[in-house]
C-alpha positions in Angstrom: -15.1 -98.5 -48.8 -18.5 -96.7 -48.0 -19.2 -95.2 -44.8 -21.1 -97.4 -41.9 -24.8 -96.3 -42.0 -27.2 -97.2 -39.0 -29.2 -100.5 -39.7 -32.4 -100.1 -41.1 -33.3 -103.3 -42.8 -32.0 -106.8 -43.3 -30.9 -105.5 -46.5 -28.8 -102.2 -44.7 -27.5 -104.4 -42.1 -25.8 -106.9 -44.8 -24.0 -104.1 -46.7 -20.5 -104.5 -45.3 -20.3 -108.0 -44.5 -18.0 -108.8 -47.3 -19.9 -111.2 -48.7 -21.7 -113.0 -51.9 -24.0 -110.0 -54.2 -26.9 -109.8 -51.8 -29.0 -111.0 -55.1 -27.1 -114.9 -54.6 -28.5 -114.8 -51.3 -31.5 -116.5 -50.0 -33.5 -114.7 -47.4 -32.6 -116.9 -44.5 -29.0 -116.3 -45.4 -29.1 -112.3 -45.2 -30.9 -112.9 -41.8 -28.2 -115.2 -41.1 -25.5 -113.0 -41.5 -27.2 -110.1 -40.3 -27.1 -111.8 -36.2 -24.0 -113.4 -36.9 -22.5 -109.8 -37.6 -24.2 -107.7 -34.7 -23.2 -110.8 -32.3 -19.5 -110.6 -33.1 -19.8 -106.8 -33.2 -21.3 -106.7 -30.2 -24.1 -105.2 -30.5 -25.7 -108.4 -29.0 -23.4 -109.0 -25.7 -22.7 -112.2 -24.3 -26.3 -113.1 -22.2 -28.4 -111.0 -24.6 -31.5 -112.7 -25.0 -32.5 -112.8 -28.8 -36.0 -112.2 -28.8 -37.4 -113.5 -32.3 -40.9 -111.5 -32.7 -38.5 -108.5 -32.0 -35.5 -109.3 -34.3 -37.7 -110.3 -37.2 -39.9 -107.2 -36.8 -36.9 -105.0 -37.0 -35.2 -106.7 -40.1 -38.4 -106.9 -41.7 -38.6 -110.9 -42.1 -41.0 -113.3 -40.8 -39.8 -115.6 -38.1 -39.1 -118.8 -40.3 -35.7 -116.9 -41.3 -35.0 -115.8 -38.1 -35.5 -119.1 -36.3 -33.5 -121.1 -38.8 -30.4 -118.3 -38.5 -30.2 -118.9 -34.5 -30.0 -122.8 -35.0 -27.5 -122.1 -37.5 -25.6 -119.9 -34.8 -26.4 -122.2 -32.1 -24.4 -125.0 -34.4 -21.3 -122.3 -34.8 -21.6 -121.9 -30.5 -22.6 -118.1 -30.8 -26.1 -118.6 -29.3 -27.3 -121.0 -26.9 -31.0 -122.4 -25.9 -32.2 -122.3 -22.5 -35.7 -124.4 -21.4 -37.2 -121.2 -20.2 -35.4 -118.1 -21.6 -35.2 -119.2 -25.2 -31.9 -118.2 -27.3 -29.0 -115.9 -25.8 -26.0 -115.2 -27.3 -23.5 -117.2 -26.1 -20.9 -117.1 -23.0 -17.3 -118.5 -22.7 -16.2 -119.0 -19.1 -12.3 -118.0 -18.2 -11.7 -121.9 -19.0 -13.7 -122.4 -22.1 -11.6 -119.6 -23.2 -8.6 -120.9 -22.1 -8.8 -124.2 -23.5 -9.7 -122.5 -26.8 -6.6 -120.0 -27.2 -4.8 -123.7 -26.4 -6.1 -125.5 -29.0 -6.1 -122.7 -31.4 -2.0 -122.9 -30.9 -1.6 -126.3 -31.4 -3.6 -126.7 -34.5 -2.3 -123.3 -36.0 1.5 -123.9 -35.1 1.2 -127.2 -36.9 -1.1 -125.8 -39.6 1.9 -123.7 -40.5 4.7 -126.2 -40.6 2.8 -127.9 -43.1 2.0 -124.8 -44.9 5.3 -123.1 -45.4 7.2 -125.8 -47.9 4.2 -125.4 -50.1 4.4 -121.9 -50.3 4.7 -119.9 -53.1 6.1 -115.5 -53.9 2.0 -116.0 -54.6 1.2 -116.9 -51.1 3.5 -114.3 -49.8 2.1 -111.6 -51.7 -1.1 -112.7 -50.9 -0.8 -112.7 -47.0 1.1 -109.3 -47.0 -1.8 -107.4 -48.7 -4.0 -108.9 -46.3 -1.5 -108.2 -43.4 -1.5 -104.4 -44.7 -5.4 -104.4 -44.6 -5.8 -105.4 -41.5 -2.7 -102.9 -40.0 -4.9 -100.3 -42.2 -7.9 -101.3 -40.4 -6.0 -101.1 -36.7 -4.9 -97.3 -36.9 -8.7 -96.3 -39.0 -10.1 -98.0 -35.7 -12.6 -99.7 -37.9 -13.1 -102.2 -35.3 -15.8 -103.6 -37.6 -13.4 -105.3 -40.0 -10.5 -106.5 -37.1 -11.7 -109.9 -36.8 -12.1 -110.8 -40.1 -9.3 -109.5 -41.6 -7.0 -110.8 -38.5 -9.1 -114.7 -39.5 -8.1 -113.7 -43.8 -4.7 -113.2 -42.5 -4.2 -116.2 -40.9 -6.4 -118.6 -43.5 -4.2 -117.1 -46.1 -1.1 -118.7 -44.3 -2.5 -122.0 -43.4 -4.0 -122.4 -47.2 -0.7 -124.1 -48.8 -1.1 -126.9 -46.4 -4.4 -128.4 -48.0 -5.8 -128.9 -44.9 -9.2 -128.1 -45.8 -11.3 -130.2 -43.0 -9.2 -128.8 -39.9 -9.4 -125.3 -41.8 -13.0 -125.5 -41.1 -12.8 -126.3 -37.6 -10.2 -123.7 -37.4 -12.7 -121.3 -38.8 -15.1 -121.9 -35.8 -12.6 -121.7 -33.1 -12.1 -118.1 -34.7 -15.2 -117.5 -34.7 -15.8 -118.0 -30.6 -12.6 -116.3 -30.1 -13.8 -113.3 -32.0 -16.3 -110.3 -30.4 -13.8 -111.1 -27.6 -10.1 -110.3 -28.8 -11.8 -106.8 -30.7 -13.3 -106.1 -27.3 -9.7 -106.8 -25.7 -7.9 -105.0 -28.8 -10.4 -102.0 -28.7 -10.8 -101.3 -24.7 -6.4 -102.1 -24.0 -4.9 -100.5 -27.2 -3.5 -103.9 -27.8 -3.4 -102.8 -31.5 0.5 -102.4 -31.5 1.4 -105.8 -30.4 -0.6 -108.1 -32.8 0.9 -105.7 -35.4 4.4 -106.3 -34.4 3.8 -110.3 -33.8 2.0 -110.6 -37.1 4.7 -109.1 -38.9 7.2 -111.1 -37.1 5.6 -114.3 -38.2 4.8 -113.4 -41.7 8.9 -112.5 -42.4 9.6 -115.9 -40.8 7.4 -117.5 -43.4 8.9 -115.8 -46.2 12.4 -117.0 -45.1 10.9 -120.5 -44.8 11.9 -120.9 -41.4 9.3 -123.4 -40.4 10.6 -123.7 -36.6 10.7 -119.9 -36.0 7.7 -119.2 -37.6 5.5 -121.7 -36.0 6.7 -121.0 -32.3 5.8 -116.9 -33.1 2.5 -118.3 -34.2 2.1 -120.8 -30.7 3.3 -117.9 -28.7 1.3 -115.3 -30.7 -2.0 -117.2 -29.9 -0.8 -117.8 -26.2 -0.3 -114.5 -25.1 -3.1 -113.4 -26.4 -5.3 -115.4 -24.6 -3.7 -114.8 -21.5 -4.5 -111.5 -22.0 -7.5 -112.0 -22.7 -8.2 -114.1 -20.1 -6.6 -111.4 -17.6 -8.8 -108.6 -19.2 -11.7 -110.3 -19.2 -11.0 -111.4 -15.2 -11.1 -107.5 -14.8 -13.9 -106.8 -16.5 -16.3 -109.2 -15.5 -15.0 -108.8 -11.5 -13.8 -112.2 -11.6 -11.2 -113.0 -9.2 -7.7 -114.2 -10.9 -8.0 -118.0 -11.9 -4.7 -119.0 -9.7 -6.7 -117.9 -6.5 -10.4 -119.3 -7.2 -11.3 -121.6 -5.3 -9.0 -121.1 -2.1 -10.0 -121.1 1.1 -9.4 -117.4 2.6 -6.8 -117.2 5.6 
């Protein structure tokens, strides 16, 4: 893999997305991608405003591109429109992410139990390279890469169940969850447990042990976003959720 470069174009800034020759791509699409990746890098932080003269004069674009990329993001819930501040990138309150880690379990745990009689030595195979790539990518501290090998690794499990439509959805929910579990995993060394739980689940799948396997996966996604949740209490000063609210005595 080449080293990181600073971004100097739209062109630069695509380089290491892991995506499509830049030549299949359509303008819009690089400009796409380009936000997409600084907002889950964090580069944009949650309540950035996204000013468009500004981001289209540094990627070198007009501000067609640019404009159609933050609807785009705005439909994936990474940026939001305010009547008087235009687009920000977005914020999850302590419940939204909550209630997201939550459904995350539930659709994942049962994802899997559908997943692993399908399975093939293929799909084994298949998940442990990606499993190894991402466990490669957690000691390098190429925090870069974390969230979308940690979203491969889990895709690659779910795949055998031919659930394409709740896939997608699933896809999104990662996608919310994401600038803010490689925030969590960068700032708390949290890099040993998801490598230990990961493992954990992927030899339960390749024993076929559909009830083990898809209670490590609920209680995988879980704890992490109780984690989460308790990181992020600390580091935006929040009180903890159990005592908002109450009257002091």
């Amino acid at each position: 893999m080449s080293p990181k470069r600073p971004v100097k174009s739209i062109v630069a800034a695509t380089e290491d997305l892991r995506v499509l020759p830049l030549r299949r791509q359509t303008l819009a699409g690089m400009t796409l991608d380009s936000l997409r990746d600084r907002i889950l890098r964090g580069r944009f932080p949650e309540g950035e405003p996204l000013r468009q003269d500004a981001i289209a004069e540094e990627l070198g674009v007009s501000r067609i591109p640019v404009r159609e990329a933050l609807r785009q993001l705005e439909s994936e819930g990474l940026v939001t429109f305010h009547p008087h501040r235009g687009a920000v990138v977005s914020t999850l309150s302590l419940e939204e992410i909550t209630e997201l880690f939550e459904l995350r379990a539930e659709i994942e745990s049962d994802l899997l139990r559908r997943a692993i009689p399908r399975m093939t030595t293929a799909d084994d195979a298949s998940s442990r390279d990606i499993l190894e790539a991402y466990e490669s990518a957690l000691e390098s501290g190429e925090v870069s890469l974390w969230g979308e090998l940690n979203w491969q690794f889990h895709s690659s499990l779910y795949a055998p169940s031919k659930r394409q439509y709740t896939l997608n959805i699933l896809s999104k929910l990662h996608q919310h969850a994401d600038r803010y579990l490689r925030m969590q995993l960068a700032l708390t060394h949290g890099e040993s447990r998801a490598r230990t739980e990961h493992r954990a689940i992927a030899l339960a799948t390749r024993k076929r042990d559909v009830r083990k396997a898809s209670q490590l996966m609920r209680d995988h996604i879980l704890d992490a976003g109780k984690t989460l949740v308790t990181f992020l209490e600390e580091h935006r000063g929040e009180p903890p959720r159990r005592t908002r609210g109450k009257v002091a005595r």
